[in-house]
N, C-alpha and C positions, 0 to 999 in steps of 0.2 A: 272696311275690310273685316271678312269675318276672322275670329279668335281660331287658332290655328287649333288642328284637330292634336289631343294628345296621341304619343304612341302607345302602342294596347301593350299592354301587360302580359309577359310572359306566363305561358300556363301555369310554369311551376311555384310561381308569385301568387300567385290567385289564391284567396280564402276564400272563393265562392261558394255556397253551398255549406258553411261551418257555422257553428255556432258559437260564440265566444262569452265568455265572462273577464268582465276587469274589473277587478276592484280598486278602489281609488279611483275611480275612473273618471273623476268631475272635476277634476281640477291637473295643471301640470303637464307633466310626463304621464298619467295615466289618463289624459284626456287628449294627448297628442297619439296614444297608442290607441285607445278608444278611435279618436276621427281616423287612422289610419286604417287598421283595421278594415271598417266600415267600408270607406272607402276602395280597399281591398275586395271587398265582397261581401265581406263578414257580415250574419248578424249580430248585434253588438248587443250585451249585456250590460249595461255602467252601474254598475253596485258601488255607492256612497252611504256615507253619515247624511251628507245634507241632498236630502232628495228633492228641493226646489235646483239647485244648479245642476245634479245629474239630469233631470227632467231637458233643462236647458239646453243641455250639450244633445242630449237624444234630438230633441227638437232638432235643432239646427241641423244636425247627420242627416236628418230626416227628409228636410228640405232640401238639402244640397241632395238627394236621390239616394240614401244608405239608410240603412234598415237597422235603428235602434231602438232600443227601451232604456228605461230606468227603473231604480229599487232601492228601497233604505236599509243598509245592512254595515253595521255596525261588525264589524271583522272580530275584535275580541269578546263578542257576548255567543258561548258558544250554542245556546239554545236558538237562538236566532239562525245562526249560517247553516244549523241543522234542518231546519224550520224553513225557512226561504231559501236558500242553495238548494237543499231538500225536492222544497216545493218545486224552483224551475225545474231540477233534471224530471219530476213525475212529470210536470206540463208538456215539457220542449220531448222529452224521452232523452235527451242525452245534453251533454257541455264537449265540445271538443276541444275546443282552445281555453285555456284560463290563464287569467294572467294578474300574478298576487300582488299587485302594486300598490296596497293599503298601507300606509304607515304613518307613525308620528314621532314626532321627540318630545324628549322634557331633559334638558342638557344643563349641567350640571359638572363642577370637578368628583369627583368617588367621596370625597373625605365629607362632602354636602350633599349630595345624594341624597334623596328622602326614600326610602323603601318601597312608597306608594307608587312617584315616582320613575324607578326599576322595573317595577314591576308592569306598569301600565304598558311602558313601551314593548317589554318582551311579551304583554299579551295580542297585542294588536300587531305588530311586526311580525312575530317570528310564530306565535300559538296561533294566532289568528289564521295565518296562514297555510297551516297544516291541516287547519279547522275545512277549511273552504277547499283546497287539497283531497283533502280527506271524502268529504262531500260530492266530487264529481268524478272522484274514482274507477269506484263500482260500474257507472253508466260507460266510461271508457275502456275498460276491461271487458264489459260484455263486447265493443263494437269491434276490441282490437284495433283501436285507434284512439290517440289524443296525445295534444302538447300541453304543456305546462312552461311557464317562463317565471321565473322569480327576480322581482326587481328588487335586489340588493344594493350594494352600496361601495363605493371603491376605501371608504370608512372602515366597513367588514372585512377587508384584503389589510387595511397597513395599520388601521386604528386611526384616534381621534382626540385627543385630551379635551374633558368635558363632557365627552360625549361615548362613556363605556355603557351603556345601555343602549345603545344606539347601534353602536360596532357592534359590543356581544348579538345581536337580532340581527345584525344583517351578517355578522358569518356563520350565527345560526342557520340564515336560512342556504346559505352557502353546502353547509353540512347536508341539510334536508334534502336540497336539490338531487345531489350528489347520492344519496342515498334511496330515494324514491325512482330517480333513472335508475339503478341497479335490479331494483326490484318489480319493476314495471317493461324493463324491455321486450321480454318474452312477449309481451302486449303490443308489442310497437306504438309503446306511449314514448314519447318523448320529453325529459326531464333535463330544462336548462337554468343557469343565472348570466344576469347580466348586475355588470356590477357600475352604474353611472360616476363620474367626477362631480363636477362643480358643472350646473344646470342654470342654465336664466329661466327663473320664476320669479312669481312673486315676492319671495324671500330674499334672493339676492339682489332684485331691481331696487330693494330699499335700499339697499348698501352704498355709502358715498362711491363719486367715483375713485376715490384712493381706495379705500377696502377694495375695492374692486380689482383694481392694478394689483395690489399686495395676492389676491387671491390667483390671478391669472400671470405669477410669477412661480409658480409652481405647476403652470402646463406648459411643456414644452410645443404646444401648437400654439400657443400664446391667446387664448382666448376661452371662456367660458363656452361650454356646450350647449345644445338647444331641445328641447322637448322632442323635435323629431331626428334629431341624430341616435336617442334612445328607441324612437318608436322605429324607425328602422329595421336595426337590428332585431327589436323585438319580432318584428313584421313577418322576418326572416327566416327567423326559428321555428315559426308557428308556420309556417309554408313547406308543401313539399320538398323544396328547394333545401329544406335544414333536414330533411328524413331521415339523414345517419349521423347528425348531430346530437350526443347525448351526453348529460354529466359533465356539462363544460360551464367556465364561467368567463363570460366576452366582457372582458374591461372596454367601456367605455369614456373614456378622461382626460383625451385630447393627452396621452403620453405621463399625465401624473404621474403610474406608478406603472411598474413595467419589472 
């Protein structure tokens, strides 16, 4: 028996025809946004540190019939995102969609904290992303058109013990968001955040299953979220279907905080 045909995709769904950047995009939630995306229509950008796994994930979109690339780009070195961001909008002529999903930790209580530390995460989180922001602007402005999505952190909404460098950057970038749709609407750019819970990655699939339990006692859905419960929404934003959505921040967290 043939594999039953999908149903097509509402127009207003459709990223056909756009051009997208994701950063992060080779691992996670920004590789579930990345194959989504794609998937969607989109040409897909995957800007990572490690450009043997973005390559990867291009590959594979590629094969399955979606039109990606990859790129080494390092979000906190700002001569780089000026330099390569730079370069694609001369190449492509424009970035429509972008989606600033680079991040790291280095989690720590405040009182041990090392400066360096601090620092590193607020440049790669939160600078970093205003860096890459910043970078595909201009090309949006002239077209009168572009989305922005910042993938935040439901951390940044309530806080984190351990992890204040962490939260400060992701409700930095809460701020940003919020501030760049102000200033961008007259463009009909659209400027959102999305702020995820507790995600199955790598990261928590190490966790026993008791850590686990403990951790999914604080969702009132009773369960850890998934890579594309994020890219979804993301998906969504970025679609005409989100056109008069701006300056908002869509908790993602299975009811954590509310």
């Amino acid at each position: 028996m043939a594999d039953p045909v999908p149903p097509a995709l509402p127009a207003r769904l459709s990223l056909s025809g756009r051009i997208a950047l994701v950063t992060g995009g080779s691992r996670g939630i920004g590789e579930a946004i990345a194959r989504l995306l794609a998937d969607r229509g989109a040409e897909v950008i995957i800007a990572a540190r490690g450009l043997e796994r973005a390559r990867q994930v291009a590959s594979e979109i590629a094969g399955a019939g979606g039109a990606a690339s990859a790129l080494e780009l390092d979000v906190a070195d700002r001569e780089a995102v000026d330099r390569i961001v730079g370069g694609v909008v001369k190449e492509r002529g424009r970035v429509d969609l972008l989606v600033n999903n680079a991040g790291i930790t280095r989690d720590n209580l405040a009182l041990r904290m090392k400066p360096g530390d601090w620092d590193a995460v607020l440049d790669t989180n939160l600078r970093g992303a205003f860096q890459v922001s910043r970078a595909v602007m201009a090309s949006m402005v002239r077209q009168r058109f572009g989305r922005i999505v910042f993938v935040s952190s439901v951390v940044g909404q309530m806080g984190n013990a351990g992890q204040a460098n962490y939260a400060a950057s992701k409700a930095g970038m809460i701020g940003l968001a919020m501030s760049l749709a102000r200033e961008l609407a007259s463009r009909s750019i659209t400027v959102n955040a999305v702020a995820p819970g507790y995600i199955e990655t790598d990261m928590t699939r190490q966790l026993t299953p008791e850590q686990q339990a403990k951790l999914t006692d604080f969702i009132p859905l009773g369960r850890l979220g998934k890579p594309g419960d994020v890219a979804e929404a993301v998906a969504f934003l970025l679609s005409d279907a989100g056109s008069w959505i701006t300056g908002q921040v869509l908790g993602i967290n299975g009811g954590m905080y509310m």
